[in-house]
C-alpha positions in Angstrom: 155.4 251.0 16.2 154.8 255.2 16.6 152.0 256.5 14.8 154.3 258.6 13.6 156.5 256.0 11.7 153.2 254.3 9.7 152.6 257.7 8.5 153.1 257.9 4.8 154.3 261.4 4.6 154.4 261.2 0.8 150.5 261.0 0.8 150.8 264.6 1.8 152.7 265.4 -0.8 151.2 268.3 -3.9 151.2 268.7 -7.6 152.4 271.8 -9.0 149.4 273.5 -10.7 149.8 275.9 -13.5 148.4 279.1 -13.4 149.1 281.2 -16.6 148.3 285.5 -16.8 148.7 287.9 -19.2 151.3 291.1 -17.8 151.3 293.4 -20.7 152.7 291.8 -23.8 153.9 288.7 -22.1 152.4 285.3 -20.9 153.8 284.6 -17.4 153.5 280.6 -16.1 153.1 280.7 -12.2 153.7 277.3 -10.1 151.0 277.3 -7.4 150.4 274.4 -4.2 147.1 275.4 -2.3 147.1 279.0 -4.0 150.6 279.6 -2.9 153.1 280.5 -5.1 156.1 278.6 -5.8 158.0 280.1 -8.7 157.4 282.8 -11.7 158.5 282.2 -15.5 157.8 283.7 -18.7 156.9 280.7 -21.1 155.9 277.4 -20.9 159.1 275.7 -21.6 160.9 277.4 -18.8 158.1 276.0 -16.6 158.2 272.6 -17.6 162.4 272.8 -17.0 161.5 274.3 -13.6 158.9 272.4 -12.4 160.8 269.1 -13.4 163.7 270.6 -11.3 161.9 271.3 -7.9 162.0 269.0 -4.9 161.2 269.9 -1.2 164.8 270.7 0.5 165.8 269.4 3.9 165.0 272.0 6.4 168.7 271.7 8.1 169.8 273.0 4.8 167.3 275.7 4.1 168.2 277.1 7.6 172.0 277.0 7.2 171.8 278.9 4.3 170.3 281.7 5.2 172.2 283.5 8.1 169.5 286.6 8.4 167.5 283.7 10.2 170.1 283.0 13.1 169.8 282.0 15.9 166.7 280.4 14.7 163.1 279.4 16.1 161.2 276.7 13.9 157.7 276.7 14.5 154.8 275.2 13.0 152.2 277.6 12.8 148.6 277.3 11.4 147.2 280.7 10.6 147.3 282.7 14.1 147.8 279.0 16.4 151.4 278.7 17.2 151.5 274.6 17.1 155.2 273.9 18.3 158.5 273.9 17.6 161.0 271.8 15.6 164.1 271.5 17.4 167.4 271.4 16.0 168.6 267.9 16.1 165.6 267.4 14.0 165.6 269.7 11.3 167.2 266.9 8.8 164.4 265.0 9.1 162.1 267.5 7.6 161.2 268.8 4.0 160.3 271.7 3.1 159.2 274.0 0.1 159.8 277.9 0.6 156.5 279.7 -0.4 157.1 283.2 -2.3 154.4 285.5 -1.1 153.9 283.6 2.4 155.7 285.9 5.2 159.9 285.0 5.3 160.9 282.1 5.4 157.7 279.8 5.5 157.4 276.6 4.1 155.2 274.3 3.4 155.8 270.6 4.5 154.6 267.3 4.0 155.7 265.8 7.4 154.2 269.2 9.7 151.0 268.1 7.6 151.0 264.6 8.5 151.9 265.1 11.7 149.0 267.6 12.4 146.2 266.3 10.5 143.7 268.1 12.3 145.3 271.3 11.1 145.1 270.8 7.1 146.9 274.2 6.6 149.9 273.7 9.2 153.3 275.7 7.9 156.4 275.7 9.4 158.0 279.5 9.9 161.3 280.3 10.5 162.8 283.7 12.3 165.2 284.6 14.7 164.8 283.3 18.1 163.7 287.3 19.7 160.8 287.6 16.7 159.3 285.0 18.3 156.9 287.3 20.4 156.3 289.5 17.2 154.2 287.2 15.7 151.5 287.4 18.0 151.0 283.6 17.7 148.5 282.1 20.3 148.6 278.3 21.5 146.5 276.3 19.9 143.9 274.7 21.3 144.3 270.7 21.6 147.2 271.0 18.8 148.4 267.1 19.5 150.6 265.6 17.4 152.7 262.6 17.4 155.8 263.4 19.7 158.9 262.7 18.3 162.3 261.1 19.2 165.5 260.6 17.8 166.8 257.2 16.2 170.2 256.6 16.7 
């Protein structure tokens, strides 16, 4: 058996933390994971509905959704390290959870940080296929992970 199939992705997995700040007359409830945050309400009722309502979303649906992103590079990135890429055929297999104040369309995922343990704050990004070079991402050095393959 693959490394990568005895890893329990759900180890890598993050509570929600509550942050709460006063704006003016109001108490705003922030959802943070590692300082990044997730989602913005004004009491703590409303947070308790939303945070009882979020789930990671599969990656092949995030990316079909949002057609300012097409055609579309995955990468997972690690501050300035470029990683590698997801391709398509296996987006599905991957969760994700958008991060508000990250740049577009990055997303934290359990599976990118299982996969890359030696990078504890991998990400995956995604942008069209000619912003690639715009991001100024370098290889990493000795970025190994498990390589992957298709089940059928």
């Amino acid at each position: 058996m693959d490394a990568i199939e005895r890893t329990n992705w759900l180890a890598h997995r993050w509570p929600i933390e509550l942050e709460t700040f006063s704006y003016g007359g109001w108490l705003i409830h922030v959802g943070r994971v590692e300082g990044h945050r997730l989602g913005q309400v004004n009491s703590a009722a409303e947070f308790e509905t939303w945070k009882a309502a979020q789930r990671p979303l599969c990656l092949a649906r995030f990316i079909a959704g949002r057609r300012e992103l097409h055609p579309p590079a995955v990468l997972v990135v690690a501050g300035k390290y470029r990683l590698g890429r997801i391709p398509p055929e296996l987006w599905c297999g991957y969760d994700a959870t958008l991060l508000m104040d990250a740049p577009a369309a990055t997303l934290l995922s359990a599976k990118v940080r299982a996969m890359f343990p030696a990078w504890p704050d991998a990400l995956i990004r995604v942008v069209p296929q000619d912003q690639v070079p715009a991001l100024g991402l370098h290889p990493a050095p000795a970025a190994a992970g498990p390589r992957l393959r298709l089940v059928g």
